[in-house]
Backbone as CSV, one residue per row, in Angstrom:
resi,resn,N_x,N_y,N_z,CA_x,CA_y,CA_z,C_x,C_y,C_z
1,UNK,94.152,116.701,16.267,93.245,116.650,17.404,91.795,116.690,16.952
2,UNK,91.371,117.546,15.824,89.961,117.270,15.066,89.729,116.008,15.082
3,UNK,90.808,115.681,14.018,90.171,114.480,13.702,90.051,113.803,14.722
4,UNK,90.772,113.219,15.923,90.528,112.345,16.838,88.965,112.938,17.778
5,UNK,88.498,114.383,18.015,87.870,114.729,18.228,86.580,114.053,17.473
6,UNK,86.827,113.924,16.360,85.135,113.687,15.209,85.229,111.927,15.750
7,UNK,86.566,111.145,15.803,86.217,109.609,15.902,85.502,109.621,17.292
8,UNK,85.774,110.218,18.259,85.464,109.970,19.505,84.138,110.218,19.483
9,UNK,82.993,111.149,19.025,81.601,111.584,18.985,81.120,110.760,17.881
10,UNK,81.900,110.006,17.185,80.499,108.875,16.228,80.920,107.940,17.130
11,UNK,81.719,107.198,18.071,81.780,106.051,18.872,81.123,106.492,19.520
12,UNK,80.854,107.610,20.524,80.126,107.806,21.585,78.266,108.080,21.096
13,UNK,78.378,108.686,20.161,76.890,108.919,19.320,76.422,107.420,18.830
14,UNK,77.514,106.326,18.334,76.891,104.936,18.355,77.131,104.263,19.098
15,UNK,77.500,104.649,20.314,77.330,103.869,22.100,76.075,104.339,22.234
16,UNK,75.531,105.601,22.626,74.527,106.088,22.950,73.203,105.096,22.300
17,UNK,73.121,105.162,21.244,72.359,104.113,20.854,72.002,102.859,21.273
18,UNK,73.003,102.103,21.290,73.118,100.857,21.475,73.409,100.485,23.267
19,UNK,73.168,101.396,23.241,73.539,101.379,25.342,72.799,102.029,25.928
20,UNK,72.003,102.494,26.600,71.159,103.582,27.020,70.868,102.801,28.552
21,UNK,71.444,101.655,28.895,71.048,101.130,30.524,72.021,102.395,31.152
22,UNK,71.308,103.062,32.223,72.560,103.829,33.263,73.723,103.026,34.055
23,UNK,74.971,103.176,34.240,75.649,102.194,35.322,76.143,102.715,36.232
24,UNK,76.104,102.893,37.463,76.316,103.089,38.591,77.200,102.242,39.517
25,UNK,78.325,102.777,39.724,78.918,101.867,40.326,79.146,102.695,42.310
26,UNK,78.718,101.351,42.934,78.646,101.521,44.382,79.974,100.396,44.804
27,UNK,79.921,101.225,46.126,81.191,100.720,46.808,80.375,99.829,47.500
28,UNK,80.903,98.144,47.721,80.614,97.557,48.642,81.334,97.637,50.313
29,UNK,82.084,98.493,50.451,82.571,98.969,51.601,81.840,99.789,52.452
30,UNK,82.299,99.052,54.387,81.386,99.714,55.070,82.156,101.202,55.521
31,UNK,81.736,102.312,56.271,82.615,103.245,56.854,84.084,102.541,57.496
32,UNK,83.893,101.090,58.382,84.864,101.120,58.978,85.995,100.249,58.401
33,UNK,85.262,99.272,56.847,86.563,98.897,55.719,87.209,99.894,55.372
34,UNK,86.620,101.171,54.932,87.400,102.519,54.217,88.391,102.483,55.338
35,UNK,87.969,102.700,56.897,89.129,103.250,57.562,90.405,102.357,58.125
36,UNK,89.857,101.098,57.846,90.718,100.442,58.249,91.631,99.987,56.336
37,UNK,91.068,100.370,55.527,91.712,100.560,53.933,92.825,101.946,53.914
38,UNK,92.362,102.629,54.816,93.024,103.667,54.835,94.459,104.041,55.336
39,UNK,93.878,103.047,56.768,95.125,102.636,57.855,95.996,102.098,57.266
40,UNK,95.993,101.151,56.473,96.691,100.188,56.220,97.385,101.127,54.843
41,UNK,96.981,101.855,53.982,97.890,102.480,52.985,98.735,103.247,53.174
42,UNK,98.251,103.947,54.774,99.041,104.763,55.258,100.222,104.347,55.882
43,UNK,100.180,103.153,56.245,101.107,102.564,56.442,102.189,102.120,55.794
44,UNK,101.612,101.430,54.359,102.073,101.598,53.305,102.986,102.350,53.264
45,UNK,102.033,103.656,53.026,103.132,104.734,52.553,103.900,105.215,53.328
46,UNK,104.082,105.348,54.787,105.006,105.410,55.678,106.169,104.397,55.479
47,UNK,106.224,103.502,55.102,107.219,102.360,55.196,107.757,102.741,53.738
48,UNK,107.140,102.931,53.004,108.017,103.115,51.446,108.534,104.347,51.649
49,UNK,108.066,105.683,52.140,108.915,107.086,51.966,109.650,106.772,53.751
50,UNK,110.173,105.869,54.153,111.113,105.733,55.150,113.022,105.940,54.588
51,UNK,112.719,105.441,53.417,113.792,104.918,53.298,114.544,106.473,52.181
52,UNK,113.634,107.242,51.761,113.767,108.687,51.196,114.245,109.416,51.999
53,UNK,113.462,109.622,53.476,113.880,110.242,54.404,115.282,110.165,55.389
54,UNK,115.540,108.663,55.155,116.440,108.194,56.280,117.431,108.887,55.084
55,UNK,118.030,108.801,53.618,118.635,108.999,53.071,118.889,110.745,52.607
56,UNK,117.728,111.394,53.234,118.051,112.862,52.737,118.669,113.198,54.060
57,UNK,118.502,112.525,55.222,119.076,112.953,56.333,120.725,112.540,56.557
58,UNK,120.687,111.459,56.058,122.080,110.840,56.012,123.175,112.234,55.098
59,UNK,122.547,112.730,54.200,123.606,113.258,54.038,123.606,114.953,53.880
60,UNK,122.651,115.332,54.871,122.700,116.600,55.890,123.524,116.463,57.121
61,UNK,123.835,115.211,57.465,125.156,115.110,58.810,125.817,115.470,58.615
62,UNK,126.208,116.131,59.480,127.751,116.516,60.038,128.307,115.168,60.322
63,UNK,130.100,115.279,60.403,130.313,113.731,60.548,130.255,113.392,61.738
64,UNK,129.784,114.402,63.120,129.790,113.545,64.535,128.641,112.585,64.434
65,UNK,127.730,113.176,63.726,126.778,112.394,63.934,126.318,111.504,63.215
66,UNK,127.197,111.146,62.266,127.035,109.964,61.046,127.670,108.518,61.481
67,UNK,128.341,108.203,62.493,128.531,106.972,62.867,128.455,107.057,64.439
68,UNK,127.246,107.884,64.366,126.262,107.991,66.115,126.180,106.346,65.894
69,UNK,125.889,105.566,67.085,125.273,104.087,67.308,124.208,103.884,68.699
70,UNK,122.930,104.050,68.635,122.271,103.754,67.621,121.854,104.217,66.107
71,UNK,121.713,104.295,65.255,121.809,105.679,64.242,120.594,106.412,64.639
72,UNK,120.627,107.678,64.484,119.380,108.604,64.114,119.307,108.446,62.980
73,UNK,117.669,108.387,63.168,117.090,108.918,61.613,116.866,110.154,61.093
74,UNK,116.902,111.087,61.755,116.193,113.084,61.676,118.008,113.562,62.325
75,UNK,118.237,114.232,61.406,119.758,114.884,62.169,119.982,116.034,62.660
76,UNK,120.438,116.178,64.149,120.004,117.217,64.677,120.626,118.808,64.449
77,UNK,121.700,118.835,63.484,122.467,119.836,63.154,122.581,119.703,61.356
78,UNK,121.689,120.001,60.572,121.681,119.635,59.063,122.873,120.534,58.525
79,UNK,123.681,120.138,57.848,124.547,121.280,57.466,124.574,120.429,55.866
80,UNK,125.081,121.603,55.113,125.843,121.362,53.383,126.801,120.776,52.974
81,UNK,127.635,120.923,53.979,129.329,120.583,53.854,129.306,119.349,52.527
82,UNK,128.353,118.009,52.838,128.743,117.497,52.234,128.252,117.517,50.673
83,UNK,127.119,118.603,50.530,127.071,118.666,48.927,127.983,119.637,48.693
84,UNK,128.872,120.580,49.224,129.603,120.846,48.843,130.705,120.675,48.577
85,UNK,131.267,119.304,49.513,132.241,118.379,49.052,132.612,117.989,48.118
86,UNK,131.196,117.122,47.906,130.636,116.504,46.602,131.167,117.304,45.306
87,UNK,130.634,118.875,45.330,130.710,119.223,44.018,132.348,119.612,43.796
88,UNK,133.337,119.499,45.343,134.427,119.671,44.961,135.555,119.123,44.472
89,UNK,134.353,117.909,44.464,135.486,116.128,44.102,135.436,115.911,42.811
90,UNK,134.095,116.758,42.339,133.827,116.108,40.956,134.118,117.212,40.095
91,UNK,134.787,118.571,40.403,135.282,119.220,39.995,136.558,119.186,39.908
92,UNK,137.303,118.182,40.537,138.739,117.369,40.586,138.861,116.218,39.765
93,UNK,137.697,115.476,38.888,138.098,114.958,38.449,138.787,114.750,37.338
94,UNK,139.379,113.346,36.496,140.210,113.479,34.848,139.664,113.595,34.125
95,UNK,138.222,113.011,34.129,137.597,113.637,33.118,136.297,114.382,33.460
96,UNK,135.852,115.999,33.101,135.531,117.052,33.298,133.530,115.992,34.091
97,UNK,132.789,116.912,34.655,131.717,116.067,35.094,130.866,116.826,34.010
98,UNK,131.010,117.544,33.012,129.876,118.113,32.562,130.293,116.989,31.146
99,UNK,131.466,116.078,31.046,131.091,115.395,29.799,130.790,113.878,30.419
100,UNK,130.994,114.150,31.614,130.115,112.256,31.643,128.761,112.826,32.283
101,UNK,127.716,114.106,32.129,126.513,114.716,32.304,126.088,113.999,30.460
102,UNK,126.969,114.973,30.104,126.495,114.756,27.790,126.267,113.386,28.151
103,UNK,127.498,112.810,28.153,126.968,111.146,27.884,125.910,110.299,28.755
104,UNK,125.713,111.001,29.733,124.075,110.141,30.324,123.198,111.307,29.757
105,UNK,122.742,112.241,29.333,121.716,112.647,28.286,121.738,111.587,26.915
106,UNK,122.973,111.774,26.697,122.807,111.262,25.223,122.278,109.618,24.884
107,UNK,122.695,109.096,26.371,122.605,107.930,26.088,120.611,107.889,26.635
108,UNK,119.865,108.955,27.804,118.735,108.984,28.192,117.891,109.071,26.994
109,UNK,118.427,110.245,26.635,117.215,111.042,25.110,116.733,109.774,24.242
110,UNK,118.200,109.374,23.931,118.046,108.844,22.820,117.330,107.179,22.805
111,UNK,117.812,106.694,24.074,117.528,105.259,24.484,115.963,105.133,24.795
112,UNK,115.359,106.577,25.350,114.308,106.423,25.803,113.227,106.679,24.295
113,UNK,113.498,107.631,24.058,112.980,108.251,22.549,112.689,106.692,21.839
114,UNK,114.018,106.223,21.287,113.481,104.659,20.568,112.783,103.770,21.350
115,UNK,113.231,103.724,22.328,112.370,102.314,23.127,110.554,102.803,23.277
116,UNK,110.645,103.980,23.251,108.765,104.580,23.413,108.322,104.044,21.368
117,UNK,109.314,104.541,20.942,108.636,104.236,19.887,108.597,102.622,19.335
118,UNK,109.819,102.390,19.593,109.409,100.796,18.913,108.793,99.878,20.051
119,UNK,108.959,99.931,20.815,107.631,99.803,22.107,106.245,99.677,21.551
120,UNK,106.009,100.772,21.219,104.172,101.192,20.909,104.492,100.766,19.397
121,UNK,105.442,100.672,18.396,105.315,100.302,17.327,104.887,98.747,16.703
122,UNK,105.423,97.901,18.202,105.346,96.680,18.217,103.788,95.685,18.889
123,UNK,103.565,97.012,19.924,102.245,96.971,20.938,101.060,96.898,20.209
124,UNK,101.176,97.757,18.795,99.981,98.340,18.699,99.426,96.709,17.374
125,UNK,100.301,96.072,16.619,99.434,95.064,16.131,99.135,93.533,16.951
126,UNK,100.472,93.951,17.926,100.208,92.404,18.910,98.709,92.503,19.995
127,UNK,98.186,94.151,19.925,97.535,93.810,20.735,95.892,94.304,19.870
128,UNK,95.439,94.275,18.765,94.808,94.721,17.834,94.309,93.989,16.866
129,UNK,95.453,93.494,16.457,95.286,92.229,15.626,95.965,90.616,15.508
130,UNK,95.212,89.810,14.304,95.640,88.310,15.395,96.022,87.845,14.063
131,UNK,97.515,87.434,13.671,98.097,87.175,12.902,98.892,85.763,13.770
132,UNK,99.080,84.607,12.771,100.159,83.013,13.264,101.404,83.715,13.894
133,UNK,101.244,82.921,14.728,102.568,83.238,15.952,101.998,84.342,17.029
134,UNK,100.962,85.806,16.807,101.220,86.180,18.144,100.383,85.622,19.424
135,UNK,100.095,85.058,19.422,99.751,84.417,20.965,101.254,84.126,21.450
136,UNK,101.641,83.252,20.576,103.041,82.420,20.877,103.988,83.985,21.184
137,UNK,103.929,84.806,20.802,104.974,86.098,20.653,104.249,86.779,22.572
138,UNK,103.193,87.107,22.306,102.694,87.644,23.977,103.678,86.782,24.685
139,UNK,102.960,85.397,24.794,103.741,84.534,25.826,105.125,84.832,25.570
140,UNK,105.650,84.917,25.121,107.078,85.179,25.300,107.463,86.850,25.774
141,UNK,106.747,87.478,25.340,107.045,88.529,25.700,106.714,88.555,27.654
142,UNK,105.188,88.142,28.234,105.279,88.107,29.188,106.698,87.259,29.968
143,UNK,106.930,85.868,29.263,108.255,85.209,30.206,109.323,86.248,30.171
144,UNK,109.428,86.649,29.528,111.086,87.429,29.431,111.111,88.734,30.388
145,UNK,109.743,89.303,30.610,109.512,89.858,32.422,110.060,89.139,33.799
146,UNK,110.304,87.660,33.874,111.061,86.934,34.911,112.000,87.157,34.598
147,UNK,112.524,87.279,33.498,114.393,87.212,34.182,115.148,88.585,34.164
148,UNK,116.068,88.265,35.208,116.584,89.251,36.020,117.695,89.973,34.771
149,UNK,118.132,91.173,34.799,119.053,91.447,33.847,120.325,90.881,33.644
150,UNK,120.897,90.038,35.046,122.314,89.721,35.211,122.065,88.503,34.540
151,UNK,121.013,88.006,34.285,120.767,86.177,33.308,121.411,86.570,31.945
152,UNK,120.936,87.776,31.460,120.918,88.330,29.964,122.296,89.058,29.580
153,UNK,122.806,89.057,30.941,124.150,89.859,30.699,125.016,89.488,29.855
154,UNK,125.329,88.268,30.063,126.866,87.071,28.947,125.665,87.332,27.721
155,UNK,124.479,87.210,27.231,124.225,86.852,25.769,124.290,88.732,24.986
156,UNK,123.789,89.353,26.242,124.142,90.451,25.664,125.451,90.684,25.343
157,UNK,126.667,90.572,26.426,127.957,91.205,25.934,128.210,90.354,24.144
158,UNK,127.993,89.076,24.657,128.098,88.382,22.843,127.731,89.393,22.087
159,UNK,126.529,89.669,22.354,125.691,90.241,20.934,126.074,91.899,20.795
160,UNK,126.448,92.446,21.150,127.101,94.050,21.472,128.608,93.891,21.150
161,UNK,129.043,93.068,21.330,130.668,92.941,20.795,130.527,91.993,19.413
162,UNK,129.406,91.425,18.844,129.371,90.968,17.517,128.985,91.588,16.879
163,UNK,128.511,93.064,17.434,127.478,93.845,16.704,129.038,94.963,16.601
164,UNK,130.049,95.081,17.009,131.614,95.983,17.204,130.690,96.862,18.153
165,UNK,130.621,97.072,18.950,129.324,98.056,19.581,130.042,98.127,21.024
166,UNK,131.002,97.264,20.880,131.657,97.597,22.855,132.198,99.022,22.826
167,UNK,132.554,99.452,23.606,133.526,101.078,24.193,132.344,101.904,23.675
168,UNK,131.045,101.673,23.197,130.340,102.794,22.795,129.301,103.016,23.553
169,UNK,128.369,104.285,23.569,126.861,104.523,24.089,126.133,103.387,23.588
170,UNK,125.799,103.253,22.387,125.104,102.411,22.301,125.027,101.276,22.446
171,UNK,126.316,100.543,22.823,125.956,98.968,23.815,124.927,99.612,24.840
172,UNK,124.603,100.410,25.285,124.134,100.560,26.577,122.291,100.928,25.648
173,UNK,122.602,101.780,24.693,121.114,102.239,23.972,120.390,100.666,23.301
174,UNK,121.150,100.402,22.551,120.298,99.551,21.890,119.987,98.190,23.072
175,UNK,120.717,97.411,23.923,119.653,96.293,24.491,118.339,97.109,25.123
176,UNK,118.500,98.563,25.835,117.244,99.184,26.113,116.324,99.586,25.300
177,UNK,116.540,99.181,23.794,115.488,99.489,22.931,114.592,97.985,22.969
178,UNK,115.138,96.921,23.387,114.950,95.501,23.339,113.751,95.218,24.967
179,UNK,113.915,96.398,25.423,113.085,96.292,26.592,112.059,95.292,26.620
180,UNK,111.163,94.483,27.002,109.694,94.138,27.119,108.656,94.751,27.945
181,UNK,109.518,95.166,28.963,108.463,96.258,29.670,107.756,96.912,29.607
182,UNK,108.593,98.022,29.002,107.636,99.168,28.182,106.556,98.481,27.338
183,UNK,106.915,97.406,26.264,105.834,96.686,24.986,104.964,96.150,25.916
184,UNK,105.011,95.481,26.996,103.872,94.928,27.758,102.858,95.812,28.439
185,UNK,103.401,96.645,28.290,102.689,97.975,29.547,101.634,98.331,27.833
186,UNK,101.977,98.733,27.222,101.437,99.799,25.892,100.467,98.411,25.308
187,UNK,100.869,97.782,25.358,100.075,96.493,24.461,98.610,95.740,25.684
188,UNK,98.610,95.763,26.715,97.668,95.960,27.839,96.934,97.207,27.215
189,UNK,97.641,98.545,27.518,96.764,99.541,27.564,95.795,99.795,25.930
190,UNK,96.612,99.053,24.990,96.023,99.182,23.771,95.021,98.530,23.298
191,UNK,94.723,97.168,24.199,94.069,96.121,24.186,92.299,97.023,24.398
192,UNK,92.431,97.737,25.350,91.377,98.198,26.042,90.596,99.390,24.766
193,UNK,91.179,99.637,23.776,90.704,100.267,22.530,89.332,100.121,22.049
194,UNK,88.820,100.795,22.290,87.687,99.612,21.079,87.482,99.264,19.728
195,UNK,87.190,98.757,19.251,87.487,98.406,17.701,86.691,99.371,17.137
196,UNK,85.311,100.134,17.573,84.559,100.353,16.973,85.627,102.305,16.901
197,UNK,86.087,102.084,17.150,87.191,103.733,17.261,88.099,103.521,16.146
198,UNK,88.367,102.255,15.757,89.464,101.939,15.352,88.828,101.676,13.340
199,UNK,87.685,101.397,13.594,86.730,101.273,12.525,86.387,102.409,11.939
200,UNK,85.826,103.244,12.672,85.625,104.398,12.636,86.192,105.057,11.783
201,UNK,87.690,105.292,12.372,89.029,105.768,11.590,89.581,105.509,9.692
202,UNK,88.904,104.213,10.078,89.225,103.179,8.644,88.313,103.741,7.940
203,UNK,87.191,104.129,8.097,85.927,104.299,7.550,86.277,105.951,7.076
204,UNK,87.092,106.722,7.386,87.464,107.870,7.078,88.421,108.180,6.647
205,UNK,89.101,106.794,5.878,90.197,106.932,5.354,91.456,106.868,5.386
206,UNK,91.735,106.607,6.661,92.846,106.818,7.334,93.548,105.326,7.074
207,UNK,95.375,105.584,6.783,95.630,104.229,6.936,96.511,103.658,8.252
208,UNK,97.029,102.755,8.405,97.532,102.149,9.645,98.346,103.235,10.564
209,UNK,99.094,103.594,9.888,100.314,104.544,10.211,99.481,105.642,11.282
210,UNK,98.713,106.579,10.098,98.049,107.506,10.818,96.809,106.798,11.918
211,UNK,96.491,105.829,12.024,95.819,105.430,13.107,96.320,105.333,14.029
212,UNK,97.588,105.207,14.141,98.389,104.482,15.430,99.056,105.919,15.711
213,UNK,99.666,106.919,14.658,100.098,107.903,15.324,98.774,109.131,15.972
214,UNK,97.787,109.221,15.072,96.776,110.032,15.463,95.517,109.317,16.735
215,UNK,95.315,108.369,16.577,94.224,107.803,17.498,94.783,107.058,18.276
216,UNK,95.725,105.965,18.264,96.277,105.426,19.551,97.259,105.876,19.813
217,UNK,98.072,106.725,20.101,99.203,107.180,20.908,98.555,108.341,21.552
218,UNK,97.926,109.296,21.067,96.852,110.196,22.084,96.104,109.503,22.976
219,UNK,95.589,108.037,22.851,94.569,107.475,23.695,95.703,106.543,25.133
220,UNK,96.676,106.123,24.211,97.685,105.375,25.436,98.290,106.439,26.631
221,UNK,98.580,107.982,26.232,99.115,108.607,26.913,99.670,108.280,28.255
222,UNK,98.755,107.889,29.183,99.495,107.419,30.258,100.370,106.248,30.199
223,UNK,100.020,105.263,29.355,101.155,104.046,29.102,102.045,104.570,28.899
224,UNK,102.267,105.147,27.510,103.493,105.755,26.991,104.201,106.399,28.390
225,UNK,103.787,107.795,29.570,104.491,108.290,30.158,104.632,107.390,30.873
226,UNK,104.359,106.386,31.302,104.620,105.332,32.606,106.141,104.280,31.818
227,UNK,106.280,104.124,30.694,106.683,103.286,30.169,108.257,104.308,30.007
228,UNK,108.030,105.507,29.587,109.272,106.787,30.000,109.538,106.801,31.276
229,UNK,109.123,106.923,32.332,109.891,107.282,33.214,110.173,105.530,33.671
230,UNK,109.502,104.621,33.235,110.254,103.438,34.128,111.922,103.253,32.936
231,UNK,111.823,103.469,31.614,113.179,103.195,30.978,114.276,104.538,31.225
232,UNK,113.507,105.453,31.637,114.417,106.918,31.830,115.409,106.474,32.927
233,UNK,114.787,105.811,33.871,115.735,105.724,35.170,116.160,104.180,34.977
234,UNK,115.980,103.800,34.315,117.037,102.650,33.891,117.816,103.112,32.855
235,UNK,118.134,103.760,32.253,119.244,104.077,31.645,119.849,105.251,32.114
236,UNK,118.898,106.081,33.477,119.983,107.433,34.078,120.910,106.406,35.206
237,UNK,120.867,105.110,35.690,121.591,104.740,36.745,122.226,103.316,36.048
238,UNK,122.354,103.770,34.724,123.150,102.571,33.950,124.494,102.648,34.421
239,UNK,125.653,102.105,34.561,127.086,102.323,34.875,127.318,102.254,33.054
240,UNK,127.159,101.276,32.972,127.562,100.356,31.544,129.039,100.557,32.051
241,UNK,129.697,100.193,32.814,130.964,99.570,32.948,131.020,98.390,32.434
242,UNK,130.253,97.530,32.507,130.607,95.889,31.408,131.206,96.562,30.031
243,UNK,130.397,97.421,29.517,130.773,97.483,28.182,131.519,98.776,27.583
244,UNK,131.619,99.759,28.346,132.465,101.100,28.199,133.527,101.231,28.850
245,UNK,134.750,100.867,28.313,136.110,101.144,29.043,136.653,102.209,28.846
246,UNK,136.180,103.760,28.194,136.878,104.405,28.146,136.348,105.455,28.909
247,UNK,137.084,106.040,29.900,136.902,106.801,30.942,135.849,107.908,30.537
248,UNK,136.171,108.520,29.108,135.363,109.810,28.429,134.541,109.932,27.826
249,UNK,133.793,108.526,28.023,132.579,107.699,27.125,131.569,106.997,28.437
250,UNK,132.273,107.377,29.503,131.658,106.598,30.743,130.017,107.721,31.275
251,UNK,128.944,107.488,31.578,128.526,108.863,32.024,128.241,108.689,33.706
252,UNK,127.347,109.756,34.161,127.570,110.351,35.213,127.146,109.080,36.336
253,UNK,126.272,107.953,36.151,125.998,107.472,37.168,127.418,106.544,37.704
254,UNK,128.459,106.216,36.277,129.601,105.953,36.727,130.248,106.570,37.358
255,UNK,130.396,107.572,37.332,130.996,108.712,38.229,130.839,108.846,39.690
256,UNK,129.747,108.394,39.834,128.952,108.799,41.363,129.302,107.239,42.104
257,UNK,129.125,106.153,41.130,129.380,105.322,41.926,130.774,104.611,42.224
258,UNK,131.710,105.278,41.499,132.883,105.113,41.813,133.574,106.197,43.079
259,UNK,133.081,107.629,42.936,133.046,108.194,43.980,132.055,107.711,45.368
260,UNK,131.345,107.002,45.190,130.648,106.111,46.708,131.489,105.247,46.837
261,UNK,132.271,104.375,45.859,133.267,103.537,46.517,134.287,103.583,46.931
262,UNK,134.659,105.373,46.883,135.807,105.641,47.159,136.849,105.228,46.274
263,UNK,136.627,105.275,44.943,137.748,104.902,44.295,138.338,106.280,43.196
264,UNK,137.422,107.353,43.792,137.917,108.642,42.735,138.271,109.553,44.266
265,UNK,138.037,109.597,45.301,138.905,110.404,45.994,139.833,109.760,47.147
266,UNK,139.657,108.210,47.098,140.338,107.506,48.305,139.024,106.986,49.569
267,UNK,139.970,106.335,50.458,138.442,105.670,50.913,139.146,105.962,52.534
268,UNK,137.416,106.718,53.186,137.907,107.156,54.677,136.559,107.538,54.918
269,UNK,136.502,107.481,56.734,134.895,108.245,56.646,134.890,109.297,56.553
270,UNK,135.580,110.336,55.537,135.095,111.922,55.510,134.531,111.626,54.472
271,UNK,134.993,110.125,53.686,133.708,110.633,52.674,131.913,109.931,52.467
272,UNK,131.959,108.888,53.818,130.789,108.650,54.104,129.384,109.713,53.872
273,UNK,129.964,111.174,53.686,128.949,111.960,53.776,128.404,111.867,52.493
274,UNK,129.870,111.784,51.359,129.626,112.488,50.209,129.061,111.701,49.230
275,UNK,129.101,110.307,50.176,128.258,108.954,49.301,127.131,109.418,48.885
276,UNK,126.202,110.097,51.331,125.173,110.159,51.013,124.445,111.112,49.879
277,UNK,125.341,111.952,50.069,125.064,113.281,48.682,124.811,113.006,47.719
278,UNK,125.779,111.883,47.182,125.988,111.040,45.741,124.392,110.753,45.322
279,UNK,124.337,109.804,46.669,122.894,109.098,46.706,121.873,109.858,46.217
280,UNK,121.648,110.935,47.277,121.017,111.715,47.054,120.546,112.470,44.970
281,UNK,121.649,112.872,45.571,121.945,113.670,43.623,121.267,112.505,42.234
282,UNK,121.748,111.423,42.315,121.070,110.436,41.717,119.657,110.077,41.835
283,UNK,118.924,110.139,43.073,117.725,109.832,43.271,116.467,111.126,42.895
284,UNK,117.657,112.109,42.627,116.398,113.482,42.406,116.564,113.876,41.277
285,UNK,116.694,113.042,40.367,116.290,113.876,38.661,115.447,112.809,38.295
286,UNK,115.493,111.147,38.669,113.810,109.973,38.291,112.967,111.238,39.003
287,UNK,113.363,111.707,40.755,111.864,111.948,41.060,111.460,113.307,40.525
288,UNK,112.154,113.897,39.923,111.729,115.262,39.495,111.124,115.086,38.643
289,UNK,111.908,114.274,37.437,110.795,113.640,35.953,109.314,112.983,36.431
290,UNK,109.707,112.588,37.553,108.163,111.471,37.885,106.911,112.559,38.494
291,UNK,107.324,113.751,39.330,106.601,114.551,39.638,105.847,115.592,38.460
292,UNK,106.906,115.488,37.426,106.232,116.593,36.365,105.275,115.862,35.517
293,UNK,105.265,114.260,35.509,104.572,113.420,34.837,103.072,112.703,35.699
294,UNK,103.454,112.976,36.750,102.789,111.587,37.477,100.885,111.783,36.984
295,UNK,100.689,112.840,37.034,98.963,113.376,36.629,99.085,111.810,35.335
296,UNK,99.648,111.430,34.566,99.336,110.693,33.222,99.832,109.440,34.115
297,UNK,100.449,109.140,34.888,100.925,107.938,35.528,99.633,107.289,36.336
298,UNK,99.363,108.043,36.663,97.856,107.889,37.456,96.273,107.441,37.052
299,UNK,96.741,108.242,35.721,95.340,107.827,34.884,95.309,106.768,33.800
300,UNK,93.643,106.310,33.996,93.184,105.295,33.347,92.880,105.572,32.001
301,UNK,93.120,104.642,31.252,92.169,104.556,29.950,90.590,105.329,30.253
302,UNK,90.211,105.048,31.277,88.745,105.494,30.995,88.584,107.273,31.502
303,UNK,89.653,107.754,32.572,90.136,109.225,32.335,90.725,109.886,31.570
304,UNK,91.309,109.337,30.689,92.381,110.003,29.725,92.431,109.733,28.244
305,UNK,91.894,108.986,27.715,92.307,108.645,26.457,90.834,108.675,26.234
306,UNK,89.317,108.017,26.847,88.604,108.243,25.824,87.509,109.217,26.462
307,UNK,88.024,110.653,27.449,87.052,111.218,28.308,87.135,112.403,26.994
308,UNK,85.929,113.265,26.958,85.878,113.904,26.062,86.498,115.737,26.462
């Protein structure tokens, strides 16, 4: 942290120099753009946390009131029954729920852990320095953001069963180390660096390695956490049923969604509730991770990485 401390006060001590105009930035907005900017986000955000709400209520019903018609949205008698259902189904199942829990950690930790690193490992010269081919390498990296995962599915199973890699975690770890997401997000935010930080560093000795672990991965911070929680919850609601056939290798989001289809306790509406539970249970460990993170999700390069 020194050291990144000393690069940051000779960039800013030779900004000062070479910059001394004040900049001020004014809003071209009148009072009644703000309020009608306001209206409209709020709206926004009413329409996106609709669909949170309709779903925490769904499975506080009791079952009279779960195939009410018209539906309610707010339920007028909230009861437990059905997370306690829930935990009594999955305490019935063949294989125990605390080992298909291990295997979605093992497959989270670990999938997310590599993809942050070879992510930013890959980010940091495509977006820094200009070597034959990367223009041609960006562009490709941006196209491969259009396609949908089910395009990639047949070349993946090829390449995961040529690699002997089927029935295991890691069919499911390694194409998520292959992400582009994450590399596009970190390679943007790295872009915004300045060279003269990066000079700086060189000028004190430092070689590549320690530049990228000491001065740019402290300065990306918010990339990096934005780039975790978007691969965290793609690999906590992985099934990997394409590629894991063995029941004790399967983890928990398989679990849940075979119990929503009714195919681990039978299919009837007593267990309409325990879907919603399911639902539920799945949707609150992204938002718990996203709440303990979001302060770095939020911030800019110009709050976080080079504020002193």
């Amino acid at each position: 942290m020194e050291f990144v401390a000393k690069l940051k006060k000779r960039y800013y001590d030779r900004k000062a120099v070479t910059d001394t105009t004040p900049f001020v930035k004014k809003s071209s907005r009148s009072f009644w753009g703000n309020v009608i900017l306001g209206l409209f986000l709020l709206i926004i955000g009413v329409a996106f946390f609709f669909p949170v709400v309709y779903m925490l209520s769904q499975s506080l019903k009791p079952m009279n009131e779960m195939f009410i018609f018209p539906p309610r949205i707010l339920v007028s008698n909230p009861t437990l029954d059905n997370y306690r259902d829930f935990i009594n189904v999955l305490a019935n199942t063949v294989v125990p729920v605390t080992r298909s829990l291990f295997n979605s950690l093992f497959v989270v930790v670990i999938g997310s852990a590599g993809h942050i690193l070879l992510a930013s490992l890959c980010a940091f010269p495509l977006a820094k320095y200009k070597f034959p081919g990367s223009g041609f390498i960006n562009q490709l990296i941006v196209y491969s953001l259009m396609f949908n995962a089910t395009v990639t599915m047949i070349p993946n199973f090829l390449t995961i069963a040529s690699l002997g890699m089927l029935d295991t975690q890691w069919a499911i770890i390694i194409p998520g180390f292959a992400s582009t997401l994450g590399l596009y997000l970190m390679k943007n935010f790295m872009e915004q660096i300045p060279d003269a930080l990066l000079e700086a560093a060189q000028l004190d000795g430092a070689g590549y390695v320690k530049i990228h672990f000491s001065v740019v991965m402290p300065i990306v911070k918010p990339a990096l956490v934005t780039a975790f929680i978007l691969v965290f919850q793609s690999f906590w609601t992985n099934t990997g049923d394409k590629f894991i056939y063995t029941e004790s290798k399967k983890g928990f989001a398989y679990v849940v969604q075979q119990l929503a289809n009714g195919k681990i306790s039978g299919v009837g509406s007593s267990y309409a509730g325990i879907s919603a539970a399911a639902s539920v249970v799945m949707f609150l460990v992204p938002l718990i991770v996203f709440l303990f993170m979001q302060n770095n999700v939020v911030s800019t390069m110009a709050t976080s990485g080079m504020k002193e």
